[in-house]
ROSE-4610 file (N, C-alpha, C; in Angstrom, 1 decimal, always signed):
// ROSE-4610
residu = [X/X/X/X/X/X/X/X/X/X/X/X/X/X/X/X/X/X/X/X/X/X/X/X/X/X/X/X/X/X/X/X/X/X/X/X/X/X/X/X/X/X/X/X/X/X/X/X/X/X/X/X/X/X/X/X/X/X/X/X/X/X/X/X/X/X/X/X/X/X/X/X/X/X/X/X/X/X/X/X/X/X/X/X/X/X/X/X/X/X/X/X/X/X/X/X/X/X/X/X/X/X/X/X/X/X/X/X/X/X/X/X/X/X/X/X/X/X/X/X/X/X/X/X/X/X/X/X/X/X/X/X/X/X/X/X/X/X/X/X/X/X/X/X/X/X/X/X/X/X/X/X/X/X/X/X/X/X/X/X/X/X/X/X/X/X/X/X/X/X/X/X/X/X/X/X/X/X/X/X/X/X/X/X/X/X/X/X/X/X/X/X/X/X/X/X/X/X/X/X/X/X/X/X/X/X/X/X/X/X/X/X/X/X/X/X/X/X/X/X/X/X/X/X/X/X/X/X/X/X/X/X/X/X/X/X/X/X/X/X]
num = [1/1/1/2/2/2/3/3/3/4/4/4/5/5/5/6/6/6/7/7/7/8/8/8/9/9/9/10/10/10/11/11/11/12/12/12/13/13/13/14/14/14/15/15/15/16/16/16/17/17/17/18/18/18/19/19/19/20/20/20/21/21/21/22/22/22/23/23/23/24/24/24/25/25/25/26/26/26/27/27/27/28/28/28/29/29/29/30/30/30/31/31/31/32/32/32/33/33/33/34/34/34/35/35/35/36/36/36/37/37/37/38/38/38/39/39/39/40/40/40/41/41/41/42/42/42/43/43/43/44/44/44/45/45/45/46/46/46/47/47/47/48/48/48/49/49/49/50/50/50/51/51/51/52/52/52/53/53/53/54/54/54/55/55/55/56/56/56/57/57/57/58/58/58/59/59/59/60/60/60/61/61/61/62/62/62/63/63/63/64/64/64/65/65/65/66/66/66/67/67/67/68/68/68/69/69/69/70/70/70/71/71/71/72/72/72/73/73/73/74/74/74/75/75/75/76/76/76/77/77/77/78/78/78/79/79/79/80/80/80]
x = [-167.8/-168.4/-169.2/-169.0/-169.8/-171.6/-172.4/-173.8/-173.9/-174.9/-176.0/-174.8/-174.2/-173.6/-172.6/-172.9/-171.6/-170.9/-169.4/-169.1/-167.8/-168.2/-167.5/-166.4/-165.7/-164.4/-164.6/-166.1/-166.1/-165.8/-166.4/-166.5/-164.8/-164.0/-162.7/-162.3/-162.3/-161.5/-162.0/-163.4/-163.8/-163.1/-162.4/-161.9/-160.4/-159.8/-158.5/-158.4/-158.9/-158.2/-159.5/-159.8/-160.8/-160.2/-159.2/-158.5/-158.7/-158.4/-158.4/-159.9/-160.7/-162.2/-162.3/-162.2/-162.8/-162.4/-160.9/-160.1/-161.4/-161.3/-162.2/-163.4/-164.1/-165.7/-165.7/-164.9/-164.6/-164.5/-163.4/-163.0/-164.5/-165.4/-166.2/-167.9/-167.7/-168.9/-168.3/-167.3/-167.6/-168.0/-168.2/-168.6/-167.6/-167.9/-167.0/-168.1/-167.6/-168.0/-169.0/-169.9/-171.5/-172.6/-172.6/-173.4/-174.1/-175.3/-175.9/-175.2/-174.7/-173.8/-172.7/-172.0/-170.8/-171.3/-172.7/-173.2/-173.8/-174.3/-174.6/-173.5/-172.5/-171.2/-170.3/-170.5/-170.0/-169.3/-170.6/-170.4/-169.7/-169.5/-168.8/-167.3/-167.1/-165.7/-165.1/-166.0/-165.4/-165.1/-166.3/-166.1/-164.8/-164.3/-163.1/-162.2/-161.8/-160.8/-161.0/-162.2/-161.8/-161.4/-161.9/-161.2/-159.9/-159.4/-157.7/-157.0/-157.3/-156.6/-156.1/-154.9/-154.3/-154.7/-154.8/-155.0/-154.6/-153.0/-152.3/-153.5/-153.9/-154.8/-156.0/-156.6/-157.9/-157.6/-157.0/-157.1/-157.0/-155.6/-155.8/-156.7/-157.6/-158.7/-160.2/-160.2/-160.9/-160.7/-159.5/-159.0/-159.1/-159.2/-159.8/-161.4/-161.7/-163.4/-163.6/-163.0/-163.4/-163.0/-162.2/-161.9/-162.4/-163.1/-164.0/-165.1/-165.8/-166.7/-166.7/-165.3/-165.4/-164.7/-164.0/-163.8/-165.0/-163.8/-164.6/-163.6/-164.3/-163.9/-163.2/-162.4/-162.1/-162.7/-162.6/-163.7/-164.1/-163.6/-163.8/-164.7/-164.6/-165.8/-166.8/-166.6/-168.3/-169.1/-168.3/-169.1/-170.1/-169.1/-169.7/-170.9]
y = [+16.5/+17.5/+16.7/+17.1/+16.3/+17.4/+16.3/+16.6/+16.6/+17.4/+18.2/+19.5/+19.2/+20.9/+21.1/+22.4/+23.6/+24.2/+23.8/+24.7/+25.7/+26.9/+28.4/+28.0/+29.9/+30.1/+29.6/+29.9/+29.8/+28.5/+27.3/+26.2/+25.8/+26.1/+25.2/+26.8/+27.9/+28.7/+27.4/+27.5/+26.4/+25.0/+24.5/+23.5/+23.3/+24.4/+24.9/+25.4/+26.2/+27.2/+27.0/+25.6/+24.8/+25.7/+25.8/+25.8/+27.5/+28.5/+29.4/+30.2/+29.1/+29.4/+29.7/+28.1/+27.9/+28.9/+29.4/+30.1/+31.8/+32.2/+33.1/+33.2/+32.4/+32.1/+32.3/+31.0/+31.0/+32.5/+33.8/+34.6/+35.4/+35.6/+36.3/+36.5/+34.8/+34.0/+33.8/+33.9/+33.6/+32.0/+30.9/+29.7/+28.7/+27.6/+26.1/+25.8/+25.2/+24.7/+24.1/+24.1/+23.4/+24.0/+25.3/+25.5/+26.6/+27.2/+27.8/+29.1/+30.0/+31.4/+31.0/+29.7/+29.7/+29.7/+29.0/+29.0/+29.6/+30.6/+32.5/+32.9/+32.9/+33.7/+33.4/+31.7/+31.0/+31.7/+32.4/+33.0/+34.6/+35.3/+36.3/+35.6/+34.8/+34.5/+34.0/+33.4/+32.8/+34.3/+35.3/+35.8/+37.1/+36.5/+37.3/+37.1/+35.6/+34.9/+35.5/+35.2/+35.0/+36.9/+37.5/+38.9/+39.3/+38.3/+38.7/+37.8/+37.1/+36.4/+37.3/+36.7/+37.5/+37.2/+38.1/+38.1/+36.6/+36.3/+35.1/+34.0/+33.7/+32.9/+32.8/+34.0/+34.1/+33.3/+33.3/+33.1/+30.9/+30.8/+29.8/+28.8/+29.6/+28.9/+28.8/+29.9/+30.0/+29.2/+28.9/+27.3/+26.0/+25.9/+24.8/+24.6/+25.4/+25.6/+25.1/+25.7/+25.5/+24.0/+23.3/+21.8/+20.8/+21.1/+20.6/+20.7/+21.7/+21.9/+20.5/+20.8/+20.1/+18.7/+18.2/+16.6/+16.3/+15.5/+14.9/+15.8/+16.5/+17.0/+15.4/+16.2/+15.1/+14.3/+12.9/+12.1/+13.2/+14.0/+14.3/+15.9/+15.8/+17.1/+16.4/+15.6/+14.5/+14.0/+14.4/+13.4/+14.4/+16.1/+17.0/+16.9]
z = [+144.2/+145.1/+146.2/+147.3/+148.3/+148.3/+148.6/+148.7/+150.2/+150.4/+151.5/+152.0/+153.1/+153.5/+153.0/+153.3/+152.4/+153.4/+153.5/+154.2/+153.3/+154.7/+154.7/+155.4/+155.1/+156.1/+157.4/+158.0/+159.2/+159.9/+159.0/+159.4/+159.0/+158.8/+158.8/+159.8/+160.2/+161.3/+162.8/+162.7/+164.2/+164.3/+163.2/+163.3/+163.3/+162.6/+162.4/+163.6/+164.6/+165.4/+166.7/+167.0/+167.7/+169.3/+169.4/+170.8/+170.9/+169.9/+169.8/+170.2/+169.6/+169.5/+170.8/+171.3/+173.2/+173.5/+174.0/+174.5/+174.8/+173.6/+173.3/+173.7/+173.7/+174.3/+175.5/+175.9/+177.7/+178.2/+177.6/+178.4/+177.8/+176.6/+176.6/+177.7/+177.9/+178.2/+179.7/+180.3/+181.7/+182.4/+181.1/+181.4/+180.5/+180.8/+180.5/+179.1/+178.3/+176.8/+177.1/+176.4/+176.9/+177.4/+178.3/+179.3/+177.9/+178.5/+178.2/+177.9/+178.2/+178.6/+177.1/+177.9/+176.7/+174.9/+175.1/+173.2/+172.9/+174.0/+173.5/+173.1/+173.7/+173.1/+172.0/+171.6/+170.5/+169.4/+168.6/+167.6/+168.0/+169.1/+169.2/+169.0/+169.9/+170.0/+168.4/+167.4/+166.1/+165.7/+166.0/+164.8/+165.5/+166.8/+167.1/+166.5/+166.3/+166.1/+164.3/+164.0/+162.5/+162.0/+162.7/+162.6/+162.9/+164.0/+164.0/+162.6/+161.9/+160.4/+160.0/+159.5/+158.5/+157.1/+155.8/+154.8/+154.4/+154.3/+154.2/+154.6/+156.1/+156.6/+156.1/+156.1/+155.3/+153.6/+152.9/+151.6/+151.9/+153.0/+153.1/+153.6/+154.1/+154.5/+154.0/+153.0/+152.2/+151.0/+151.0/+149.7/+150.7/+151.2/+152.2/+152.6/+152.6/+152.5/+150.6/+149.7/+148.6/+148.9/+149.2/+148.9/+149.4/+150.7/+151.4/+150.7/+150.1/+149.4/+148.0/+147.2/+145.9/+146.4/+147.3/+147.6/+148.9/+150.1/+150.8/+152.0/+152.9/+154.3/+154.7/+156.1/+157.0/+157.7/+157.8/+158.7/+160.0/+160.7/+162.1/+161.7/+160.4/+160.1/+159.4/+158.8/+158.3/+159.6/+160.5/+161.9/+162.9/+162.6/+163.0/+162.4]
């Protein structure tokens, strides 16, 4: 099991569907990734994306969150 953070569905939808995220933010926020506007809207846009999943997706990513949880995430989410 890895020590200090835990992650959720949410944290592998933002990394799984990274493109999907932006995509989302950008059209809700009106702004380019970084600005103040676009990380107000951050969390609207995941939790757009993470509402269109399908059941199928949801479960598989919720078994990916558990495995991240019980091994070691990917180097490019340890860095997050």
């Amino acid at each position: 099991m890895t020590k200090g953070r835990k992650y959720a569905l949410r944290h592998v939808v933002a990394h799984e569907r990274k493109g999907e995220v932006e995509e989302e933010t950008r059209a809700l926020s009106g702004a380019s990734p970084g600005t103040r506007e676009y990380l107000a809207k951050y969390q609207a846009g995941l939790n757009a994306v993470c509402d269109r999943l399908t059941g199928e997706e949801l479960e598989e990513y919720k078994a990916t969150a558990r495995e991240w949880n019980e091994r070691t995430p990917p180097k490019e989410i340890q860095r997050a």
